[in-house]
Structures are given as C-alpha cells and as structure tokens.
C-alpha positions in Angstrom: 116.4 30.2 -110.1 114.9 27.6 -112.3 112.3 25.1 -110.4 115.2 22.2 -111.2 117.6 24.1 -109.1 115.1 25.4 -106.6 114.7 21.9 -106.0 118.5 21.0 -105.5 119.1 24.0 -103.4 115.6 22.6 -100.9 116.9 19.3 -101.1 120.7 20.1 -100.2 118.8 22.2 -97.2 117.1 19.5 -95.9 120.2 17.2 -95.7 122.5 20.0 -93.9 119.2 20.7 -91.5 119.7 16.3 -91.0 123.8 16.5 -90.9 123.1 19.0 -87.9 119.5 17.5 -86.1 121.2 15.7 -83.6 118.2 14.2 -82.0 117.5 12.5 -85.7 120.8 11.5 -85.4 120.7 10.0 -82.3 117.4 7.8 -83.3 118.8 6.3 -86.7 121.9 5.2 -84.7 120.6 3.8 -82.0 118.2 1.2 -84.0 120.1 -1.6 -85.8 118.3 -1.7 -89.3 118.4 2.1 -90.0 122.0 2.0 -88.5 123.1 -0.8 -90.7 121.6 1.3 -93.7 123.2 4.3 -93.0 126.4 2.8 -92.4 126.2 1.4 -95.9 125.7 4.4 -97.4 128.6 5.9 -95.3 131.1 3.3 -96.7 131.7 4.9 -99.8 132.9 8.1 -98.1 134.4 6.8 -94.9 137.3 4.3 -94.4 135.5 2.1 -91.6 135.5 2.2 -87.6 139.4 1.8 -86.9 142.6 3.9 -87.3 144.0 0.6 -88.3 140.6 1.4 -91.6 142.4 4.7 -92.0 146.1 3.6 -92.1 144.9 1.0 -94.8 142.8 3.4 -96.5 145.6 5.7 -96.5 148.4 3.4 -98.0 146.0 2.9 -100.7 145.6 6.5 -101.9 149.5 7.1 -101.2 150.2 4.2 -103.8 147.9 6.4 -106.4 150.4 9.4 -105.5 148.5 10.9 -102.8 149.8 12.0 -99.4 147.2 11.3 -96.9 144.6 13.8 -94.7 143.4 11.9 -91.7 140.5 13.0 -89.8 138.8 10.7 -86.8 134.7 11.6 -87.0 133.2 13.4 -85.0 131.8 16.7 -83.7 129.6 18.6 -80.6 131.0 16.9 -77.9 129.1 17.8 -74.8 130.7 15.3 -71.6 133.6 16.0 -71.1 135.1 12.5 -70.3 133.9 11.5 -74.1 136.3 14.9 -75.1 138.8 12.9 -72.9 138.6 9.6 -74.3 138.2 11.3 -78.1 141.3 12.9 -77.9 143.2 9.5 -77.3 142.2 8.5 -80.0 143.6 11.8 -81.8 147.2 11.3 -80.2 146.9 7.0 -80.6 146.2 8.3 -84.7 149.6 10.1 -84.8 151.4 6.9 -83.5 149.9 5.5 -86.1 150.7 7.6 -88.4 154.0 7.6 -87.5 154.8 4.1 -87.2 153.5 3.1 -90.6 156.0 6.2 -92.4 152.8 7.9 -93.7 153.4 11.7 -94.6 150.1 12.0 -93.4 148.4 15.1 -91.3 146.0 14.6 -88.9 142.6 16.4 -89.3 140.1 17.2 -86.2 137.1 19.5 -85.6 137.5 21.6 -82.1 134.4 20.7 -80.9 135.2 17.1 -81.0 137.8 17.4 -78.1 135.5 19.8 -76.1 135.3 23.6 -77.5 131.7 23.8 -76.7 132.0 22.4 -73.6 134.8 24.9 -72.4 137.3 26.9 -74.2 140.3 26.1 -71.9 139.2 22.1 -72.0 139.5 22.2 -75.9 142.7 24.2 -75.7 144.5 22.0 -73.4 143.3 18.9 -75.7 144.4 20.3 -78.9 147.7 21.2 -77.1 148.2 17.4 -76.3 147.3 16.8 -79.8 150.0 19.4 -81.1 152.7 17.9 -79.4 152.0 14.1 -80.4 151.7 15.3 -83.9 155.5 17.0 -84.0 157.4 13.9 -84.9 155.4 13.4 -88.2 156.8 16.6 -89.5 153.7 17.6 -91.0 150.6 19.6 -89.7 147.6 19.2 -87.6 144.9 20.8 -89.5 141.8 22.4 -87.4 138.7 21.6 -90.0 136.0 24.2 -89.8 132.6 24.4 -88.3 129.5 26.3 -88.9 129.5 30.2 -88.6 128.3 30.9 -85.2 131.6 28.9 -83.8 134.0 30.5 -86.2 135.2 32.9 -83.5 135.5 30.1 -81.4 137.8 28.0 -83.6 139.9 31.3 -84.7 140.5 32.1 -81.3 141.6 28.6 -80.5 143.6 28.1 -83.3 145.7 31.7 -82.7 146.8 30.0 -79.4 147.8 26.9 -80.5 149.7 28.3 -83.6 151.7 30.7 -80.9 153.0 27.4 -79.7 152.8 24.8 -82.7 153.6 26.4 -85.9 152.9 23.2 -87.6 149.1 23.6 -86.6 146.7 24.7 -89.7 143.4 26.0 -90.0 140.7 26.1 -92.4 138.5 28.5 -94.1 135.5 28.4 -95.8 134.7 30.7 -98.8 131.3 31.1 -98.5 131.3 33.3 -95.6 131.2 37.0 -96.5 133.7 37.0 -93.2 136.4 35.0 -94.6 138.7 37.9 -96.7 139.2 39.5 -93.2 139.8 35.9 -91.8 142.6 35.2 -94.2 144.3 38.1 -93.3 143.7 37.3 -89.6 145.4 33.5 -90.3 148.2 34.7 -92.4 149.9 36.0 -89.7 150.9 32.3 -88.4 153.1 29.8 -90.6 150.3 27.1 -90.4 149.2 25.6 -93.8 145.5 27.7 -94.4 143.2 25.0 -96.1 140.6 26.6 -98.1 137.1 24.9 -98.8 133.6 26.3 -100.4 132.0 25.5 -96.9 129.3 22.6 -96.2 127.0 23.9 -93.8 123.7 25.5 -94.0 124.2 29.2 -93.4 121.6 32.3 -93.5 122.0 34.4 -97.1 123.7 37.7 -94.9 126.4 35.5 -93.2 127.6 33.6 -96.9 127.1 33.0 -100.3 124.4 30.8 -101.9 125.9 27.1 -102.8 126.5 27.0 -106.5 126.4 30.9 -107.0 128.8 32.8 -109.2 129.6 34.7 -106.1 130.8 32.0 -104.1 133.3 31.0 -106.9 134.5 34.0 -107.0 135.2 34.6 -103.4 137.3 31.2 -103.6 139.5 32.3 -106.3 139.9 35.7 -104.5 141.2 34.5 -101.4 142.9 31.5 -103.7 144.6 34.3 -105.2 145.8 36.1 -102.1 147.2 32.6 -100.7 149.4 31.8 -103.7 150.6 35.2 -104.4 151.7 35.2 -100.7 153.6 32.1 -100.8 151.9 30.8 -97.8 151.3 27.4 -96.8 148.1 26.6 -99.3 145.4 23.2 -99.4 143.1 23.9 -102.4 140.6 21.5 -101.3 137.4 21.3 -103.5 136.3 19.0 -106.2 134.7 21.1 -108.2 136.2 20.5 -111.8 135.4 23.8 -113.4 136.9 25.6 -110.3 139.8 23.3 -110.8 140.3 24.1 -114.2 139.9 28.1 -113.1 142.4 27.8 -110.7 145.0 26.3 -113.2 143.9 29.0 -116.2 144.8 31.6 -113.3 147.5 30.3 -112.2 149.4 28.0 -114.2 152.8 26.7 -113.5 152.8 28.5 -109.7 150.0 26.0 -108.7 153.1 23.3 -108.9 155.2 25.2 -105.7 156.3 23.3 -103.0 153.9 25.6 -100.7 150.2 24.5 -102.9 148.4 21.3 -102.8 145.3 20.3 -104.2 143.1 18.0 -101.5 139.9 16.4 -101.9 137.7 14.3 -99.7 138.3 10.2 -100.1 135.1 8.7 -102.6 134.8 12.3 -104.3 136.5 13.7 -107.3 138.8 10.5 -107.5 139.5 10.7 -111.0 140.2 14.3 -110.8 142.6 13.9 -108.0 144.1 11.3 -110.0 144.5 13.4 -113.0 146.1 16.6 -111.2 149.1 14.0 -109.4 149.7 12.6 -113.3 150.1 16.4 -114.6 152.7 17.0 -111.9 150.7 18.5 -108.8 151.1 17.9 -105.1 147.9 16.2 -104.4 146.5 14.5 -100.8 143.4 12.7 -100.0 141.5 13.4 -97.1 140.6 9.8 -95.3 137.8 10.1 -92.3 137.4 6.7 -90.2 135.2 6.2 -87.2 131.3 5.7 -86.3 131.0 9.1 -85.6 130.6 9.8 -89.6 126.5 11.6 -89.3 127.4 15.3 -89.9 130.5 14.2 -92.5 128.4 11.8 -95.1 125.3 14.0 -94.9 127.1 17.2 -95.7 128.9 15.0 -98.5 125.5 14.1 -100.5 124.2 18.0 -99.6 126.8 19.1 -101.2 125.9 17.3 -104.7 121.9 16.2 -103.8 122.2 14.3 -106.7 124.2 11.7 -104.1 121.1 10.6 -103.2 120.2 8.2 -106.1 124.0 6.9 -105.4 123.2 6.9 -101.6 119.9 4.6 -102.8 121.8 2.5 -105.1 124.5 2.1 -102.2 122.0 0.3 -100.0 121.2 -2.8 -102.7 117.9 -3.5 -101.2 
C-alpha cells in the first residue's frame, strides 16, 4: 500500500469510527453551531427533515427516470417508546408514498424500530411496517448493519419474509460471510439488494475497501443473483464495477428482475447515464435529522468527500 492510500484507508477509518461514536454524535448535535454545520454538509446527501423533503425529493429523481428508494434516518434505537414513535413515521412514509402514486420502496435499518432493544419488539414493528407497505406493490427493503448484528437482521428478516414476500434484504460484499448469506436469502422471493458495505470491519470478518478482492466477491455473488433470476438491486456507484458488471453481463442486466440503485447526491451522472442506455434504475432518497451514521459513511466511503464536505460549509 502506497503512503497516498495508507492515508485514504486511515482517514476513511476515522470517519466510520465517527459514523459509529455515538457519544461524538450526541455532542455535535446537541450544540447549535456545530449542528448547523453538519447539517450543511448533510444537505447534499439527505433530502431534509420531512417525508413531505422525501416525496419532493423523490418526484424529482422519478422525472430523471428513476423509481425512488425511501429510507427515514436513523439507527441504534435504545427506548423503546422512540422505536414506537419511529415506526409511525415508517408506516405515515408509506401513506405517503402511496398517496402521491410514487413506485417507490420504503427502506429501514432494524435497529431503528428496536432490534437491539428486543428481538420480538423489532419483529412486531417491522410486521406493522410490512403490512402498511402492501398497497404500494413494491418492497420494503431491510438495509444492512455492521457485522456483529448480521445474524440479528437475517434472522429477523427470515420471519418477516415467511409472512411478506414483498419484504427485501440486503447484503454487503465485503463480508467473507456473505456467499453463504446469499444462498441463505435466496430461499425467499424478496428483492436481495447488494452493496460493497460501509462500515468499519476487522480484516478476518471482510475485505479491505478498495481491494481487488472485494470487487470480486461483488461480481461473484452479482453473478449468482442474475443467473438465478432473482429479484436483484445492484446498488454501488463505483463506475469501473459498473462497467464490469455490463462487460459480464450485457443485455441480461436489462431483465425485468435487475436494477441498478445508487444513493441520492452520489454517482448522479452515472445513474443518469445507465436509465438513457435502457436500464431500470432507482435512487435511494434518505430524509430526516437522524442522518449521523448515513452522511459520515458517505464521505468514508470516498475520503476525498471531505474537501467537498469543507467547500459545502461556505465559511
């Protein structure tokens, strides 16, 4: 590793260590000016505070030719009346959703509505949250978390898929755990969303970000979800993996079953570009103040964010 990229991968460290230090979190949000700045910074990957923000927001990329992803921030709830009140706002989003005509899925983390607070809690949120999201005809897609809840969030998802096949689940290819996953998931009809996976993980439990390896584990299990016809979100915006995919693939990329996702602020042009060449394309829009974990993950991901991030703030 060169000292350039020695640097990148320390830096993109040190912002996943921030995306998950919840007492940092906790002080920049609670004082005004650092709020303020942070929120700025957040703007360009969130939609605002409101699902009213994330209908909007969502109109807009569905007039570029992009079906809409909907997620309302947020993640590690720990009362559970806040798991309470958060799913409301889950089941008030599909409403939404579905009064404005919006072929639009609705995105959550399990620990949002209460996983680590109890299993059974979670479940019976995520059930309500199943049922109100039937009428749109589209899924509810589980997003992932970090490793050590993995078994957690497969275990919850297998329930509610026994229930709600419209429910979907996602996987992240950097974990050396994720082949057997796959095979574990493609025993329900829910649509399998694939990313390269955000969060910082020990070398023995996934691949190194930016490695050779990791690319190859997503075009592996890429592989295995379009030869088996299965439900299929190719989310990444990574234009060289992009372009794999295609060489790969070709014309099969364009079935009814595979789409090609990417998070709202990132890889716009590239989105853009893969609806004008005939593919089935959606973006993913997150609204809400609970944005931390999200936006940090975002710039780690690409620690060359940061100047953006810094111009973003117009001091």
């Amino acid at each position: 590793m060169t000292a350039t990229n020695m640097h990148r991968e320390q830096a993109a460290n040190t912002l996943r260590a921030w995306a998950l230090d919840e007492k940092l979190k906790a002080r920049v949000m609670s004082d005004p000016t650092l709020s303020a700045l942070a929120g700025r910074v957040a703007s360009r990957y969130t939609a605002g505070e409101t699902i009213q923000d994330a209908i909007a927001a969502a109109h807009a990329g569905l007039a570029r030719g992009h079906a809409p992803s909907i997620e309302y921030a947020g993640e590690s709830i720990r009362d559970a009346g806040v798991a309470r009140a958060e799913t409301d706002v889950f089941v008030d989003l599909a409403s939404a959703i579905a009064d404005a005509g919006l072929p639009g899925t609705v995105s959550f983390d399990l620990s949002h509505v209460g996983a680590i607070i109890d299993r059974d809690l979670a479940l019976a949120h995520a059930r309500e949250m199943a049922a109100a999201t039937v009428p749109l005809n589209t899924a509810l897609m589980i997003s992932a978390e970090a490793s050590d809840r993995t078994d957690l969030v497969l275990d919850l998802y297998d329930a509610l898929a026994a229930d709600y096949p419209h429910v979907g689940v996602t996987l992240q290819a950097r974990l050396h755990r994720t082949p057997a996953d796959l095979e574990r998931v493609l025993t329900h009809p829910g649509r399998i969303r694939l990313v390269k996976g955000a969060f910082l993980e020990a070398t023995d439990v996934a691949y190194p970000r930016g490695s050779d390896d990791l690319e190859q584990a997503y075009l592996g299990l890429a592989r295995r979800l379009v030869a088996a016809g299965h439900p299929t979100a190719l989310a990444t915006h990574d234009e060289r993996l992009v372009a794999k995919l295609i060489a790969e693939h070709g014309q099969a990329l364009k079935a009814p079953h595979v789409e090609f996702e990417m998070l709202r602020g990132l890889g716009t042009d590239l989105l853009d570009g893969l609806h004008d060449d005939g593919y089935r394309t959606r973006e993913y829009v997150i609204f809400g103040g609970e944005w931390w974990l999200y936006v940090l993950n975002r710039i780690a991901e690409e620690p060359e964010r940061v100047v953006v991030a810094l111009a973003d703030l117009n001091l």
